[in-house]
N, C-alpha and C positions, 0 to 999 in steps of 0.2 A: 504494500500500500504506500502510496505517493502521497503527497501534499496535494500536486495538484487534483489529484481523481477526488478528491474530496473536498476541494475548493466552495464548489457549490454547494454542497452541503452545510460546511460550517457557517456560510453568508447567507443562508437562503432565506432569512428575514430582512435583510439586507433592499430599501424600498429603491429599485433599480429604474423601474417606471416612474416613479414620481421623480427621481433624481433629474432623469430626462429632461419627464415636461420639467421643472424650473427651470431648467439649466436654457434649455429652446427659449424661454421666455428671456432670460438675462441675454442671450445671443441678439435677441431684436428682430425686428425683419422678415421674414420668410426665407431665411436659407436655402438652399438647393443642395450642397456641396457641403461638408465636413471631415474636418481632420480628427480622429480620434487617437490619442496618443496614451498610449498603454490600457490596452483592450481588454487583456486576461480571457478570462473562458467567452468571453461574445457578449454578456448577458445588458451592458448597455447599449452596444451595437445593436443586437437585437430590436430593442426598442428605439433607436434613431432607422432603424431600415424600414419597421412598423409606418414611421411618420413618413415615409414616403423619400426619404432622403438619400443619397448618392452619399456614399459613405467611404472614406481609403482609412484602414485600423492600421496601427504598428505596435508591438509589441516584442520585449525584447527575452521573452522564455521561449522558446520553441513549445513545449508541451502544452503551454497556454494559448498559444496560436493556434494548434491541432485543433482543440476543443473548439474555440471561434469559430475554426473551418465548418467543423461534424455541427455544431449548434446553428449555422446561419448556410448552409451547404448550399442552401435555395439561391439565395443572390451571390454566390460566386461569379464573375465575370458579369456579371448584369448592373448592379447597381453598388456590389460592395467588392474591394482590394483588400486583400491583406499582406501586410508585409514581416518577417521579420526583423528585427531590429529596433533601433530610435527613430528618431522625425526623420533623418537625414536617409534613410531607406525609402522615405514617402515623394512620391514624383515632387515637383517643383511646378505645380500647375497651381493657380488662384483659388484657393475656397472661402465660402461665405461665414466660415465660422469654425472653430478648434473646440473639443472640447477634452480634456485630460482629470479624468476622473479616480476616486478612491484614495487620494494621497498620494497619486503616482512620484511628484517631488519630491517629496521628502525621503526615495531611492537615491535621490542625486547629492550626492557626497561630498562635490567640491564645488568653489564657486565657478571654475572652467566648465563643471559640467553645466551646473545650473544655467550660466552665459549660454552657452551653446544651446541647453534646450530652446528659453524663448526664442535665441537666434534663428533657429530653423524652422521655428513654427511663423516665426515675422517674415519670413523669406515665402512662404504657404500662403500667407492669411493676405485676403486683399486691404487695399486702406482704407477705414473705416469700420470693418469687420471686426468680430470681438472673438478672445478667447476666455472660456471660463475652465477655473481651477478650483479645485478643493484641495486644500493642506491641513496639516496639524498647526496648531498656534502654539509659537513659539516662546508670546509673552504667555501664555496659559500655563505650560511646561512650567517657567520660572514660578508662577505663583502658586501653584496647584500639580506639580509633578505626576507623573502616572504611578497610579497603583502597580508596587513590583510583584502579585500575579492576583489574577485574575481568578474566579471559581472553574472550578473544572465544569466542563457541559459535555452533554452525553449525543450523538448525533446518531442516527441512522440511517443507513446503506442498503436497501432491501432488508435480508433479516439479522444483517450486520451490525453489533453495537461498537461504538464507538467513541472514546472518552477521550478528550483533551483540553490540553492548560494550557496556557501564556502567561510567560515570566516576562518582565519589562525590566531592564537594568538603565537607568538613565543618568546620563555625565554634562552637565551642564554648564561645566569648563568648557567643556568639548561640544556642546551641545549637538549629542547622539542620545538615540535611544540604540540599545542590543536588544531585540525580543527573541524568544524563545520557544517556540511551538513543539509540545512534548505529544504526541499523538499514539495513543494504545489502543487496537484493536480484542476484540473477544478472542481471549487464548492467547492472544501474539507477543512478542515483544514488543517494548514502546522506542518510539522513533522519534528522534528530535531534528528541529530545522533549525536555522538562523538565518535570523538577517538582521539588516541594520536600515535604521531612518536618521538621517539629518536631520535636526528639530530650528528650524529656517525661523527668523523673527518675520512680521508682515515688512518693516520698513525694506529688510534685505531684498525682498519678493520684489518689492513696487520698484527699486532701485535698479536691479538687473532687469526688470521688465523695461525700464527708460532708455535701458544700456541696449536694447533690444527692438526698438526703435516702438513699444509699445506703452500704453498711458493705464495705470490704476485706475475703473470707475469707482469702484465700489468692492467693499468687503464686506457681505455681510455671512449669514450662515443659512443650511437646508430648510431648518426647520421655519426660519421666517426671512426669506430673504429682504424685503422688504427696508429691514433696520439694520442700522449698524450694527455690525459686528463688535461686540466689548472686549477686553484685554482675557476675561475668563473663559471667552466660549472656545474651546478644545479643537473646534473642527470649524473650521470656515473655509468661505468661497471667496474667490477673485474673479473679479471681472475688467478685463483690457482690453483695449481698443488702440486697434493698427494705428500709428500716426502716418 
């Protein structure tokens, strides 16, 4: 058993339709065309292909990509691309709107890489077009740190149990989180992953987004996009706009 074969499962509460529509709304406009930049198993792809959209995904797991394939198989060569990779995998044709969801940033480790992502997504997006993101909040981190683990929760796989934790180690020197995904099947041995998140402040965001030749509108967060986003809320959105 994999991480990813299980992916969906551990997220499956995870509101991937509604993430959409807000996110289409903060886009503006009537898009045609979207960039989606770290796709994972399809499952917002999915719902931008729903809305009738012309969609190019990039992701940079292979096994993650497979899944996007088998899950959106229908618009292969028709209305959706997939690429392996970062942005810089994604043609260099004009779309009406970017969107890179789930934290995908806070993968990106350094400020090169950071620069380079908006770089290549501004190099995509026409001007006046927006891209929206969701990150960790980095002033959140400072005031309110994550809990170093989580309760364990129990998932099912057909008639498959399955029980796993998240340990969070966070350096705020360094401002990293280490997480830890310990994952135990019925019978099996337990399996652990790792990875790591950069824990990005908003000012750094809106800064290399300038550097990028893109403008900050708005940060606020899912659950009410509408208002500002406060220094406590944990998970907020960005919205920028090509200059």
């Amino acid at each position: 058993m994999k991480f990813h074969e299980i992916y969906d499962q551990i997220f499956a509460e995870k509101p991937y339709e509604k993430e959409v529509s807000l996110a289409m709304a903060l886009l503006g406009g009537q898009p045609s065309k979207v960039l989606e930049i770290g796709c994972g198993t399809g499952r917002h792809t999915e719902a931008l292909l729903r809305r009738g959209l012309k969609v190019t995904a990039v992701d940079t797991d292979p096994a993650m990509i497979l899944l996007a394939k088998e899950r959106n198989r229908f618009y292969l060569g028709k209305r959706l691309r997939l690429a392996l990779g970062g942005v810089d995998k994604a043609p260099r044709k004009p779309v009406d709107g970017a969107l890179s969801l789930f934290h995908v940033v806070n993968y990106l480790q350094t400020e090169k890489d950071l620069l380079r992502f908006f770089s290549e997504i501004s190099l995509r997006l026409k001007t006046g077009k927006r891209l929206v993101f969701d990150a960790w909040n980095g002033l959140a981190a400072i005031l309110d740190p994550p809990r170093t683990t989580t309760p364990a929760r129990t998932i099912c796989r057909g008639q498959e149990r399955i029980v796993f934790r998240t340990k969070t180690t966070t350096d705020l020197w360094k401002m990293r989180a280490d997480l830890e995904v310990v994952i135990r099947s019925q019978g099996g041995k337990p399996k652990t992953y790792r990875y790591t998140h950069r824990i990005w402040l908003p000012a750094e965001l809106c800064g290399f987004l300038e550097m990028s030749r893109m403008k900050c509108e708005r940060i606020c967060t899912w659950k009410n996009p509408r208002r500002q986003a406060t220094p406590r809320d944990w998970k907020i959105v960005f919205v920028a706009r090509k200059m």
